[in-house]
C-alpha positions in Angstrom: -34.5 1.4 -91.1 -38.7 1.6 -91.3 -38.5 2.8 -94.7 -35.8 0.8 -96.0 -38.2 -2.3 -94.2 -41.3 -1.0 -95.8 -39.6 -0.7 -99.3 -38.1 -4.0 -99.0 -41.1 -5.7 -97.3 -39.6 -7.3 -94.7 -40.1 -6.1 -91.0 -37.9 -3.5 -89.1 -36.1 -6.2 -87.0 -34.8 -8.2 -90.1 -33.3 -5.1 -91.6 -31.7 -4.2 -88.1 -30.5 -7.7 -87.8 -28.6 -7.5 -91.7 -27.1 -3.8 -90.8 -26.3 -4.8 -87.5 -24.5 -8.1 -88.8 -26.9 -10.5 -86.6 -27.5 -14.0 -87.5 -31.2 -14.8 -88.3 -31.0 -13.2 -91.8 -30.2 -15.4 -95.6 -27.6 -14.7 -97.4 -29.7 -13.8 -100.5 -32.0 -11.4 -98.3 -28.8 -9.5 -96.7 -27.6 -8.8 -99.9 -30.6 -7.2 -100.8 -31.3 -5.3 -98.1 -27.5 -4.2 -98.3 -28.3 -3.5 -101.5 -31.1 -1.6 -101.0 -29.6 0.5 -98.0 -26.5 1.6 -99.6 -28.6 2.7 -102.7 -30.7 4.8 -99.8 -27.6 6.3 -98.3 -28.2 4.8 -95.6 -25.4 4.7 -92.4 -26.3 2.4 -89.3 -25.6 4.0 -86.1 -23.5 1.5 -84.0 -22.8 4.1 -81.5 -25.7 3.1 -79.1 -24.5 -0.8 -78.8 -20.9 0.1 -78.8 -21.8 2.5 -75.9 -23.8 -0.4 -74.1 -20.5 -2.7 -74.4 -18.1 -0.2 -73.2 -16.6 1.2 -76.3 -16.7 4.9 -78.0 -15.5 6.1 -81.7 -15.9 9.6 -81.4 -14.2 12.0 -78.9 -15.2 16.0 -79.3 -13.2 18.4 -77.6 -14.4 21.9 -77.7 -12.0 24.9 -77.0 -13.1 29.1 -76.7 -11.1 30.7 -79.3 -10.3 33.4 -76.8 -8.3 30.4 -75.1 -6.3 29.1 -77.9 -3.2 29.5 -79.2 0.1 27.8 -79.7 1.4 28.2 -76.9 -1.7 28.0 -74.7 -2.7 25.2 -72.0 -5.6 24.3 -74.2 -3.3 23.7 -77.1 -0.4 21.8 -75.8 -3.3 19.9 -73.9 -4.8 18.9 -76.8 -1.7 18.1 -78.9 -0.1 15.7 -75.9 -3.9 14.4 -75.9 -4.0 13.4 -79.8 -0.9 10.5 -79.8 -2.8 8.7 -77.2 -6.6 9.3 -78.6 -4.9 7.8 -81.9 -4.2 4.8 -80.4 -7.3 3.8 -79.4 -8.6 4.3 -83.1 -11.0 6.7 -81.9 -11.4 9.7 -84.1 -11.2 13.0 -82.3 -12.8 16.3 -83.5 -11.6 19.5 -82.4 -14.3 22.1 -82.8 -12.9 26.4 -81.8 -15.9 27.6 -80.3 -16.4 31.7 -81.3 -18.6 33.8 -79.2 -21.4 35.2 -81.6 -21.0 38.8 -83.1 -23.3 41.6 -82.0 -23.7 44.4 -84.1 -23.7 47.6 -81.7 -25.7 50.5 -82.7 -28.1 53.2 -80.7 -31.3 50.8 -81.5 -30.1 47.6 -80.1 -29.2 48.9 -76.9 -33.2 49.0 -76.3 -34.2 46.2 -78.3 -36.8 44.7 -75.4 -39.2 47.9 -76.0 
């Protein structure tokens, strides 16, 4: 927001009151600042005022590959889970955690000396 501010030479506020849909900011100036931010790529995180008022948009679940499959807990869990995540518009993200791959050889057993 500071450098869309800076660039647009208005203060930090006034550009968090137009992204944030507040009152307190003219028509004319929204639209630039709009302008200005889309042309920036700029997205305005919501999440931290949504959270204050009680409501979430994004649900993560994170499942060990080792414990995954179709017919596992973790996936009929998660599959019963998804109908009623849906209806709350919330998007959920399912991320399958891997454990990282070692390479094994005769020098990493003693790698600490």
């Amino acid at each position: 927001m500071s450098g869309i501010a800076c660039q647009m030479g208005v203060s930090t506020v006034t550009v968090n009151k137009d992204l944030g849909g507040k009152d307190g900011v003219s028509d004319t100036l929204r639209d630039l600042i709009t302008g200005k931010a889309v042309g920036m790529d700029y997205v305005y995180n919501c999440l931290p005022r949504n959270m204050c008022a009680g409501r979430r948009h994004l649900i993560g679940i994170l499942i060990s590959a080792r414990y995954l499959g179709e017919s596992s807990f973790y996936w009929i869990f998660y599959q019963t889970l998804l109908p009623q995540l849906k209806e709350t518009s919330s998007p959920v993200v399912l991320e399958i955690a891997s454990p990282p791959r070692r390479k094994r050889n005769a020098s990493s057993r003693h790698s600490w000396l």
